[in-house]
Every structure is written in C-alpha cells, then in structure tokens.
C-alpha positions in Angstrom: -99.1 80.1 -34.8 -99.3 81.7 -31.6 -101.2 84.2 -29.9 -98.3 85.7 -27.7 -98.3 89.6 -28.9 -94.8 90.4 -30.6 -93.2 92.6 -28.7 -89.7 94.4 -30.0 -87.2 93.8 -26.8 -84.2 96.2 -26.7 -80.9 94.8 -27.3 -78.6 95.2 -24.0 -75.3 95.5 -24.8 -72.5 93.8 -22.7 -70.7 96.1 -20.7 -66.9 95.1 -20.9 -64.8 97.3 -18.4 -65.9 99.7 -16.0 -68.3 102.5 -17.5 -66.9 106.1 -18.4 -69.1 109.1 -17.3 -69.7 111.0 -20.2 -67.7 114.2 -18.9 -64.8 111.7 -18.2 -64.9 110.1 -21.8 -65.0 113.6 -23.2 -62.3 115.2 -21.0 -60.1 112.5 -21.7 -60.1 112.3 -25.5 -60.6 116.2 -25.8 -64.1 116.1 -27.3 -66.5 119.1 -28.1 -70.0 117.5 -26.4 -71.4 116.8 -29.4 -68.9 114.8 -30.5 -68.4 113.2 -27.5 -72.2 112.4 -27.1 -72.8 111.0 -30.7 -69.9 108.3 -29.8 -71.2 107.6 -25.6 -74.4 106.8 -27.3 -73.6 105.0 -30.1 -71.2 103.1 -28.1 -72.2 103.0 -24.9 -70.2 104.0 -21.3 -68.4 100.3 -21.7 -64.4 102.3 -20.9 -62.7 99.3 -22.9 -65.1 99.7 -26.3 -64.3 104.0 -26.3 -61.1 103.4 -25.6 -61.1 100.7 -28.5 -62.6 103.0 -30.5 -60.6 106.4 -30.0 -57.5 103.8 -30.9 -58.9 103.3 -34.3 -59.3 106.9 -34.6 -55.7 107.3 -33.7 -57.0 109.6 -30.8 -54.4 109.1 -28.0 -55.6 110.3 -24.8 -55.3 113.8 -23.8 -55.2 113.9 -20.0 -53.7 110.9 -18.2 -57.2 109.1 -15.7 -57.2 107.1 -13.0 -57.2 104.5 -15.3 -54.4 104.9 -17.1 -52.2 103.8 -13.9 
C-alpha cells in the first residue's frame, strides 16, 4: 500500500478543432441559451465535436461562419 493521498484529477478532454465561443455555437445552430449551454458544457467548445453533434441532431446550421468557407 501506499501513503500517497488519493486525489480525484479532472479528466481533460482533447480539444479537436478550433474552440466555438458559446454566443457563436448558439448563433449558428439557432439555440435558446439554455439549450445551447446544456450542450457547450457537456461537450465542450471543441468546433468539430458540436458540429458532430448538431449533425446527429439533423441540426444544419442556420447562419453561414467563418468557418463554413
């Protein structure tokens, strides 16, 4: 056994693509802010996961980003 203390250490999520700001995720996708806050922290700002995940939702964008070019 040891005597180290067990300490809980967040996960850290990767972040794949560049990160949405949560006004951007929200204006994008046309999300109320609840909505769109449940899903930015469940899933993080990661710009390829929402966009993954609005997809699967069969959410198609609603304003064309910066990204989209």
């Amino acid at each position: 056994m040891t005597d180290a203390p067990k300490t809980a250490t967040p996960a850290r999520r990767v972040l794949r693509g560049r990160p949405y700001s949560f006004s951007e995720f929200a204006r994008k996708y046309r999300l109320d802010d609840k909505e769109a806050r449940r899903l930015y922290e469940k899933f993080g700002p990661s710009a390829t996961e929402l966009d993954l995940l609005m997809a699967a939702k069969r959410r198609p964008p609603g304003l064309p980003t910066s990204l989209d070019s």
